[in-house]
N, C-alpha and C positions, 0 to 999 in steps of 0.2 A: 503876307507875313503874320496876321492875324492868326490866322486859321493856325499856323504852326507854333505858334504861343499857345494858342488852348488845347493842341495836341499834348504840347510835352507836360502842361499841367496835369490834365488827364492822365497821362502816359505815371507820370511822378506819384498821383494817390492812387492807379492800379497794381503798382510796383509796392509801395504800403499797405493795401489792402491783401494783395497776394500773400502776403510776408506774414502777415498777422495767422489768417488761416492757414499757413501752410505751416505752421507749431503743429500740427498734427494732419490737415487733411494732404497726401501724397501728392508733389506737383504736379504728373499728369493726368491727376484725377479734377485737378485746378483749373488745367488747361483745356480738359474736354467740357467740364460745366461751363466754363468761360465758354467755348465753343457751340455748345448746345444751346445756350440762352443769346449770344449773338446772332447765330442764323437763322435762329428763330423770329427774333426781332428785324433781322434786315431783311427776311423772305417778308416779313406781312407789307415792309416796307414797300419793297419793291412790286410785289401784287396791288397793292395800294395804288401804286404811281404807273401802273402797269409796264412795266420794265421788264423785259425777259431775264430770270436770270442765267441763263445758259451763254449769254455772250456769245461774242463772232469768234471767236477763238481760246477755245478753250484749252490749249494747249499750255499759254501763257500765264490764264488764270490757275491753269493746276500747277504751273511751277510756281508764282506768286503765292499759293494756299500752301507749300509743300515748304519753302522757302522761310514763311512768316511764322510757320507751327514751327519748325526747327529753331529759329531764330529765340521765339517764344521762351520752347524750353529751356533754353541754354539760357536766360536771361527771367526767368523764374528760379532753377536752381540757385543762380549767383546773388540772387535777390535775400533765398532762402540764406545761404550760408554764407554770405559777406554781409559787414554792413551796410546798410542802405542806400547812404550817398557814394562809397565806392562802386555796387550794383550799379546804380544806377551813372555814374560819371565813366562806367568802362561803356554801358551800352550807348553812351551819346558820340561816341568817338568815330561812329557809324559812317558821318560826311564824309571821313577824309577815304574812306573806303568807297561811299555813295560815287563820289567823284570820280577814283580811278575806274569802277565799272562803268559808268556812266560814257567815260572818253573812251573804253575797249569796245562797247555794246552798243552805245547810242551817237560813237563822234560827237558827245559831246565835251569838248575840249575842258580841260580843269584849269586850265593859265599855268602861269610861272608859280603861281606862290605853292603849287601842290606841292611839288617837289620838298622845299622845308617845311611843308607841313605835313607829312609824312613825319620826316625827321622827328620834328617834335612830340607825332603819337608813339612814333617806338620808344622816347625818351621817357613819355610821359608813360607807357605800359612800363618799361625798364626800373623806375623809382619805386614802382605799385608792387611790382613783384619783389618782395623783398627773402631772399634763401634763410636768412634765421628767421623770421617772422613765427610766432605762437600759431598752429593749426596746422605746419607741415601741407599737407596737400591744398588743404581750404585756401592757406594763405599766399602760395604759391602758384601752383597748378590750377585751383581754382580760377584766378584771375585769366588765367590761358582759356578758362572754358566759355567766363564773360566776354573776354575779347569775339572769342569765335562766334558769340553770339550778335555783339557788336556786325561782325562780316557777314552774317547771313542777314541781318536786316537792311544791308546797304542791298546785296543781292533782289531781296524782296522790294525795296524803294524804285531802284534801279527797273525790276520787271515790274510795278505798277508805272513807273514813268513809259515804259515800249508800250505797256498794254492801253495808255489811256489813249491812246492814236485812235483805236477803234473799239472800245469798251467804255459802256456806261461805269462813272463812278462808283455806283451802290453796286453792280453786279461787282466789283472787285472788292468791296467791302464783304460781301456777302462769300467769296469763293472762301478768306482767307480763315474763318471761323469752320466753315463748311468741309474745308481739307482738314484744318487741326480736328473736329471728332471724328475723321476716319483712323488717323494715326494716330491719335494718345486714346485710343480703344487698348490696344496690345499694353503700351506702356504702366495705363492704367490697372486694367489687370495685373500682370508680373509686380508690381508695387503693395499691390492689395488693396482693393476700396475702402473707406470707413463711411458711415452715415454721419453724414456733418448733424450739430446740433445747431437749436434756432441764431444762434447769436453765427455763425460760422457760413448757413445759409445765406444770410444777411451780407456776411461777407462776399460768400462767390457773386451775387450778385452785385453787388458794389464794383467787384472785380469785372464783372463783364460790363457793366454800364460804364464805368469808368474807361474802359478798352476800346470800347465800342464806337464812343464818343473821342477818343483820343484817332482809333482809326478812320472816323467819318473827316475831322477837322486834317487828320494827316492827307488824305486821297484828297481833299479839296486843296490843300497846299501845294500838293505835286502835281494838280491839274495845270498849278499858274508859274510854277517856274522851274529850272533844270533841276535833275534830284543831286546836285551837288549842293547848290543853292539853297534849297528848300528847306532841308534840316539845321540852317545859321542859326537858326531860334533854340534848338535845342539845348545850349548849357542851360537856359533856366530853367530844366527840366532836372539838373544838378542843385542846383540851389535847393528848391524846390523840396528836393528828395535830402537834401543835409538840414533843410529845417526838420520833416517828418521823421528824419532817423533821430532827430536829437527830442524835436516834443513826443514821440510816441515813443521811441526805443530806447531813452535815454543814450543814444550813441555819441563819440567822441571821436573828433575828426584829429588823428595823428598827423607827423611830420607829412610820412611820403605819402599819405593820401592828400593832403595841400599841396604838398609841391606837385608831384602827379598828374592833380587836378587839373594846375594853373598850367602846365605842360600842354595835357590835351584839349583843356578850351581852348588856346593859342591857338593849336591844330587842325581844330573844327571851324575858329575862325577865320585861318589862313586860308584853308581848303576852301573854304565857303564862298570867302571874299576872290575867289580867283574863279571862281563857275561862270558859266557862259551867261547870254542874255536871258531873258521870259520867251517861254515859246509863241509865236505870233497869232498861234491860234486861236478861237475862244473856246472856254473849257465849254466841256455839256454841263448844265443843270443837274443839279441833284435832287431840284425841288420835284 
């Protein structure tokens, strides 16, 4: 459970540092430098440790790389154009999704409590969406694009849980950066690049080390127990993200983003506390 504490930390000041630079540099241009500077880092890695990274099957790592960039973007936009601790409290809601794939793809069973903890994520998305809300699309529909992005990372948890069967850890750390610069090439373009200046460079990289670090700590979490399980640690990746929205962004936590909140942590907690056992295997090394 370590490991996934210092994930969602990580996870919380790469969602802040995104947010800063992306006042001007285009998300997928965000996504692919994040991209370019993580593979980079986890190729030397893995040549280092000499680890192949091509994997026993690579079919699973391109849909975990295809999965995670998707996911990405939709959870950098929301990052961009909500504030911070809502960004980031839709994309934790991810368990209660982890879990239902998890018992579709992996039989691995969610218990009884999934069931109203379901409940309580539509409840808790139902409060967040609010139809008069200030920003029309942002404040409404937006939230629908955080949620989807919430589902594609349970997707991507879910296909690094199958994959760790027979794939080295860092190879799947290495696919997921690896897939995103093929596909935020196009996005990037059509958006239009800018040359970031030195204070913004600073940024991207914060953004990737941040990610990078939250992705190594996440793979080693899911090595040690089911991926419904695994993400329990996450609301303090809420917390987290509602201190830095309020000391960086000076943001203010409204009605339905508290009640909301306390909805879908209940959610992620329900879901969690109903996942199956640790799997009995022992994880591989990543040293």
């Amino acid at each position: 459970m370590r490991d996934m504490v210092l994930s969602s930390v990580f996870f919380a000041v790469m969602a802040a540092a995104a947010k800063l630079v992306g006042e001007r540099v285009p998300m997928q241009q965000i996504v692919l430098v994040r991209g370019v500077l993580c593979a980079l880092l986890t190729f030397w890695w893995l040549a280092s440790a000499g680890v192949p990274w091509r994997g026993r099957r690579p079919g699973i790592l391109l849909l975990r790389g295809a999965l995670g960039y998707a996911a990405l973007s939709c959870y950098f936009w929301s990052v961009h154009h909500l504030p911070l601790a809502e960004a980031i409290l839709i994309q934790q809601v991810h368990p209660v999704f982890a879990a239902a794939l998890a018992w579709l793809f992996l039989r691995e069973p969610p218990g009884r409590r999934f069931a109203p903890a379901l409940a309580l994520a539509i409840a808790g998305v139902a409060v967040l969406v609010q139809p008069g809300r200030d920003g029309g699309f942002v404040g409404g529909w937006g939230v629908l694009i955080a949620l989807s992005g919430a589902i594609l990372s349970a997707g991507a948890y879910v296909a690094v849980r199958d994959a760790s069967r027979t794939e080295h850890p860092m190879a799947l750390v290495f696919w997921f950066p690896a897939v995103s610069v093929v596909l935020a090439v196009p996005g990037t373009a059509a958006a239009g690049p800018v040359w970031p200046t030195g204070a913004e460079w600073f940024g991207l990289a914060f953004v990737a080390l941040a990610g990078q670090l939250g992705q190594v700590f996440l793979t080693r979490g899911l090595y040690r127990v089911p991926a419904g399980r695994a993400t329990l640690a996450n609301p303090l990746t809420t917390l987290f993200g509602a201190f830095l929205g309020w000391a960086v962004f000076d943001e203010r936590l409204g009605w339905s983003t508290v009640a909301g909140g306390m909805l879908l942590v209940a959610a992620v907690l329900l879901a969690g506390s109903g996942s199956g056992s640790p799997d009995p295997e022992e994880p591989l090394s990543i040293g």
